[in-house]
C-alpha positions in Angstrom: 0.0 0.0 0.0 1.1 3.2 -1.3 1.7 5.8 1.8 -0.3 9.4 0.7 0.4 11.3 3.4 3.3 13.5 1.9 4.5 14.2 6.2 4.7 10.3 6.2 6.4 9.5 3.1 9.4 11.7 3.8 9.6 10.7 7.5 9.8 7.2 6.5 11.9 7.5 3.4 14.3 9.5 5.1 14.4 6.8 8.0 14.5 4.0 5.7 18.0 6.1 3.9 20.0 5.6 6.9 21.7 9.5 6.7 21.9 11.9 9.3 22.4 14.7 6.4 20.5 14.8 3.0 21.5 17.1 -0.3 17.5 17.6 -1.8 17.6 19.3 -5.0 14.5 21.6 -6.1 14.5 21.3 -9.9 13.0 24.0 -12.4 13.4 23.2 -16.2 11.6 26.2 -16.9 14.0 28.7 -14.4 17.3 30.0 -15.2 18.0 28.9 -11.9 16.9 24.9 -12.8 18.5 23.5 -9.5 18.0 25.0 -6.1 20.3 22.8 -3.8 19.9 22.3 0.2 22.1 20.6 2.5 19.7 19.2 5.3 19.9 16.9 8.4 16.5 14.8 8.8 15.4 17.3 11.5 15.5 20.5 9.0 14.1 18.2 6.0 11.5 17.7 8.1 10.7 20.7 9.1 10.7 22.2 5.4 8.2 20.1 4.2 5.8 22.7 4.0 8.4 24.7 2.3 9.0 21.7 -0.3 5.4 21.8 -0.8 5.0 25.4 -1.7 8.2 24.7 -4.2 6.8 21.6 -5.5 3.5 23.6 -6.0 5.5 26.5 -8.2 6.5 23.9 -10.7 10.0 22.5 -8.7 10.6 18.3 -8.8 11.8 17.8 -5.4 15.1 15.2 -5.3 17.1 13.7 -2.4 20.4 12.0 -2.3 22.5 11.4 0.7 25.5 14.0 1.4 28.7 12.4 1.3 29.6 8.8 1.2 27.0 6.7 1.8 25.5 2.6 2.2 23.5 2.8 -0.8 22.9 2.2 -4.6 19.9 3.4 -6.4 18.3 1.8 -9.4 16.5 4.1 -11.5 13.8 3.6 -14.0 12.5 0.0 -13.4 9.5 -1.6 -13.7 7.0 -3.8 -10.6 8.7 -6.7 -12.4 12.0 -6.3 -11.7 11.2 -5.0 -8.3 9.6 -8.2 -8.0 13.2 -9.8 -9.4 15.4 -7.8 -6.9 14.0 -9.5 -4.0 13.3 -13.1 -5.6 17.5 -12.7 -5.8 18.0 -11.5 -2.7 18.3 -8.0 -3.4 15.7 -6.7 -1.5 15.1 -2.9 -1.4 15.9 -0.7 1.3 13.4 2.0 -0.3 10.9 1.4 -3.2 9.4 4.5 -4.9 7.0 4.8 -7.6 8.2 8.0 -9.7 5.7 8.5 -12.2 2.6 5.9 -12.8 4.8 2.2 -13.8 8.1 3.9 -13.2 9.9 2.8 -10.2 13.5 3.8 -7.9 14.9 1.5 -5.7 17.7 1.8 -3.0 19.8 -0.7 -1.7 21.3 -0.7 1.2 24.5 -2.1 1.3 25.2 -2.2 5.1 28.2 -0.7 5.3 29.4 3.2 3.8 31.2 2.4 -0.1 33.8 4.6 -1.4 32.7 6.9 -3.8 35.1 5.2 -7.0 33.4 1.4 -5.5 29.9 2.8 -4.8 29.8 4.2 -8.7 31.0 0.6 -9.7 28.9 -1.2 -7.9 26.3 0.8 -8.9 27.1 0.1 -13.0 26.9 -3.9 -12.0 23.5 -3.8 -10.3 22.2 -1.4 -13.3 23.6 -4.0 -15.8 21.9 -6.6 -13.9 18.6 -5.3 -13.2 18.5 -3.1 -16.3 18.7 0.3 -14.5 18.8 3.2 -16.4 22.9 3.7 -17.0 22.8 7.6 -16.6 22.0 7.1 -12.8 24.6 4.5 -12.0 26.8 7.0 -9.9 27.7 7.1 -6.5 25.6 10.4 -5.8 22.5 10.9 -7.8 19.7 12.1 -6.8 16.3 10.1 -6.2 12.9 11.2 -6.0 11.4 12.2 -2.7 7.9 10.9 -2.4 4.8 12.6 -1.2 5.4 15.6 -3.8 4.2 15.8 -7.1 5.8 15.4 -10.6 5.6 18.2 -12.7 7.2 16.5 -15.9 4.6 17.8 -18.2 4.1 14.5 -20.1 2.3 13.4 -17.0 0.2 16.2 -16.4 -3.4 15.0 -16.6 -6.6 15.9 -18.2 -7.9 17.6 -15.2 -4.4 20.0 -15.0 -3.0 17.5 -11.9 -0.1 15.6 -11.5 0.7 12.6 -10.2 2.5 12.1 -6.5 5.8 10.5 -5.9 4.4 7.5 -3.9 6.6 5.4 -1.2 5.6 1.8 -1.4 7.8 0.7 0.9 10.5 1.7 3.6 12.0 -0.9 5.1 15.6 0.6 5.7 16.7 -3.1 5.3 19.9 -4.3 4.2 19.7 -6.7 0.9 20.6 -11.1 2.8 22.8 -11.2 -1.1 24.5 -8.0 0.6 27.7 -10.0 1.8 28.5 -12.4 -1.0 27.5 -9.8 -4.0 30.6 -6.9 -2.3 32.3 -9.3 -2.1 32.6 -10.6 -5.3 32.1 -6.8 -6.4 35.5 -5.9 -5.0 37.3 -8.6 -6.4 36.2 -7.5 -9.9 36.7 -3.8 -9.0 40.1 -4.9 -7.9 40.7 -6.5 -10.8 39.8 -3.5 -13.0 41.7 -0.9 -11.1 44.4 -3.1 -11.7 44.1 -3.9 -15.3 43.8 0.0 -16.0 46.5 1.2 -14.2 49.7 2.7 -16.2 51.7 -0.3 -15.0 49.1 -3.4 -15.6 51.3 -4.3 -19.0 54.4 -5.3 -16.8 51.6 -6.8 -14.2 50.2 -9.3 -16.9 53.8 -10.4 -17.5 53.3 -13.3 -15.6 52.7 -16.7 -17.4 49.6 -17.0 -18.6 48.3 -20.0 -16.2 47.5 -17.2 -13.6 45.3 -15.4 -15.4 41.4 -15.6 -14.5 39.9 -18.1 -17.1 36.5 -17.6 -18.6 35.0 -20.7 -16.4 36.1 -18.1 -13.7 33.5 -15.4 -14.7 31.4 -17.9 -15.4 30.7 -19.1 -11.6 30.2 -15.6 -10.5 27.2 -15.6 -9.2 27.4 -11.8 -9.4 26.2 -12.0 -13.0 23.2 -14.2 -12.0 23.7 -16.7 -14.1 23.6 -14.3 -17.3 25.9 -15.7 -19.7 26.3 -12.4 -21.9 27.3 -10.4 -18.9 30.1 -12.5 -17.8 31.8 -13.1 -21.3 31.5 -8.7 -21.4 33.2 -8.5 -17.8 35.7 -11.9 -19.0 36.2 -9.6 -22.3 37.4 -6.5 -20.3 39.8 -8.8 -18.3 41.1 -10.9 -21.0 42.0 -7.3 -23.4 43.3 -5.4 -20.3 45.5 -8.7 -19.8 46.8 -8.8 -23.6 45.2 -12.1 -24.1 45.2 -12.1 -28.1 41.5 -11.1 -29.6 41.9 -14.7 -31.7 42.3 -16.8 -28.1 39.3 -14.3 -26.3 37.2 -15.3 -29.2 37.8 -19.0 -29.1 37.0 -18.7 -25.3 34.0 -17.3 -25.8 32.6 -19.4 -28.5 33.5 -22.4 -25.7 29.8 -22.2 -24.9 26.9 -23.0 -27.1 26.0 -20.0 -28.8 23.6 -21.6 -31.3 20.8 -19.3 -29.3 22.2 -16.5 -31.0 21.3 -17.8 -34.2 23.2 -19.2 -37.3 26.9 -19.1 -37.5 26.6 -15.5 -38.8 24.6 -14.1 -35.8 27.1 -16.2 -33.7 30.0 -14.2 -35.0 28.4 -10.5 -34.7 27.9 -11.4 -30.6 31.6 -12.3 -31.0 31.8 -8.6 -32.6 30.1 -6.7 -30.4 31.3 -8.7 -27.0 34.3 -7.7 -28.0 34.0 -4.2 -29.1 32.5 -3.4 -26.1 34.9 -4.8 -24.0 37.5 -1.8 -25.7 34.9 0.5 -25.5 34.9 0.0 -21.6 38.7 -0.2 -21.3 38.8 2.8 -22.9 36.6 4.5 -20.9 38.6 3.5 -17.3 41.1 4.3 -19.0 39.9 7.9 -19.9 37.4 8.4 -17.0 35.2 9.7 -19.7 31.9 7.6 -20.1 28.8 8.7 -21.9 26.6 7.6 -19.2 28.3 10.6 -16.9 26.0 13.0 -15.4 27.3 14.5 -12.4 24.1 13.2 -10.8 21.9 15.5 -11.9 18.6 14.2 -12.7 18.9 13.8 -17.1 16.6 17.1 -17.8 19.3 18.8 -15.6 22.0 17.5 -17.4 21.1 17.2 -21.3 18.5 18.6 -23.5 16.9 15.5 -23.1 13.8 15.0 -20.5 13.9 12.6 -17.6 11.7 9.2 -17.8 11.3 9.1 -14.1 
């Protein structure tokens, strides 16, 4: 059940965040000004409802984010059904809000503060996974703060209304996969940082019997058994290691990819897998990914209009 009561929903969601200091964001499209940033403890957010409400009123989407590092990853732009899949894999949300009518955002809570380089990682895995939208996978990007309205005009109604933010639920709880998926995150953020780094070439002079094999990537039950996502992340490792495109292809072929189609179709997965796996290399490399937004909600950051 849906809480209405806009007093409630930010009591609870705020509770159910696990920070003693917020960053909300009041965002205009239409102002010159478009974000209007505060820096909050729970006490002063909740004592500006009534403010918020009055901004919200005047045409302002009202956003929150924890300040500073922080215990949680949000997943933006999802639908009931992969809420439904985060908990059936044990990836239960801390906070579930419904953002416009269909259109969900869901924090995890990882149980213990991430660095901000991790937390952004580990919030690119869990948006790969669950099919998050990419441009939200940061450490620090703002979420919506239910019991307001929002004014994206698409969803303006007949009658001239809007629809509310809604909190579904506020449980505050950390995810049981919690333990098992960090770890296994920071082994493959390890092994990224050191595959990137200026010196990884003399690092990857060892024989070639301690490298990672692709049976390796395989088992990760990070990946949930998705085979496409573990040859990408075995691609990234195998490049970044000099492993010869010729070997990483046989490797990946080692599975059965008559799914894919005819020998043709089987060879353009081959293609993509591994031009993505550059792509991505290049990118850590760079620091430069199109997906960056400085956490600004997407209308904020490009000419193009949020979803959520």
């Amino acid at each position: 059940m849906a809480i209405k009561s806009t007093d409630e929903a930010v009591q609870l969601q705020a509770a159910a965040m696990h920070s003693e200091v917020f960053e909300i964001g009041l965002f205009d499209p239409n102002s010159h000004r478009q974000m209007l940033p505060r820096v909050w403890d729970r006490n002063a957010l909740l004592r500006s409802i009534s403010w918020l409400r009055l901004k919200n009123g005047r045409g302002r989407n009202i956003y929150i984010r924890p300040s500073g590092e922080h215990r949680l990853t949000l997943l933006d732009d999802i639908g009931w059904r992969t809420v439904g899949r985060l908990k059936e894999e044990g990836f239960e949300p801390a906070v579930i809000v419904e953002t416009s009518p269909g259109n969900f955002q869901a924090w995890l809570n990882h149980g213990e503060v991430l660095p901000k380089e991790f937390s952004t990682f580990v919030a690119r895995v869990l948006g790969r996974r669950f099919l998050g939208d990419p441009a939200s996978a940061d450490w620090r990007h703002y979420g919506r703060l239910a019991g307001f309205t929002n004014r994206k005009e698409k969803y303006r109604r007949e009658n001239g209304l809007y629809p509310f933010v809604l909190l579904h639920e506020a449980t505050g709880r950390i995810y049981r996969r919690s333990p098992e998926f960090l770890r296994e995150a920071e082994e493959m953020f390890s092994d990224r940082k050191r595959d990137v780094s200026p010196h990884h070439s003399a690092e990857v002079g060892a024989s070639a019997a301690q490298l990672k094999t692709i049976e390796d990537f395989r088992k990760r039950s990070i990946y949930g058994g998705d085979q496409t996502r573990s040859d990408l992340a075995y691609a990234i490792y195998a490049l970044a290691h000099n492993v010869p495109e010729t070997t990483l292809r046989q490797q990946l072929a080692s599975r059965d990819l008559s799914h894919k189609g005819n020998h043709k179709r089987q060879q353009e997965y081959l293609d993509r897998t591994v031009l993505k796996a550059r792509i991505r290399i290049r990118e850590d490399l760079t620091g430069v990914s199109a997906s960056s937004s400085n956490g600004l909600p997407k209308s904020a950051s490009t000419a193009q209009s949020a979803r959520t």
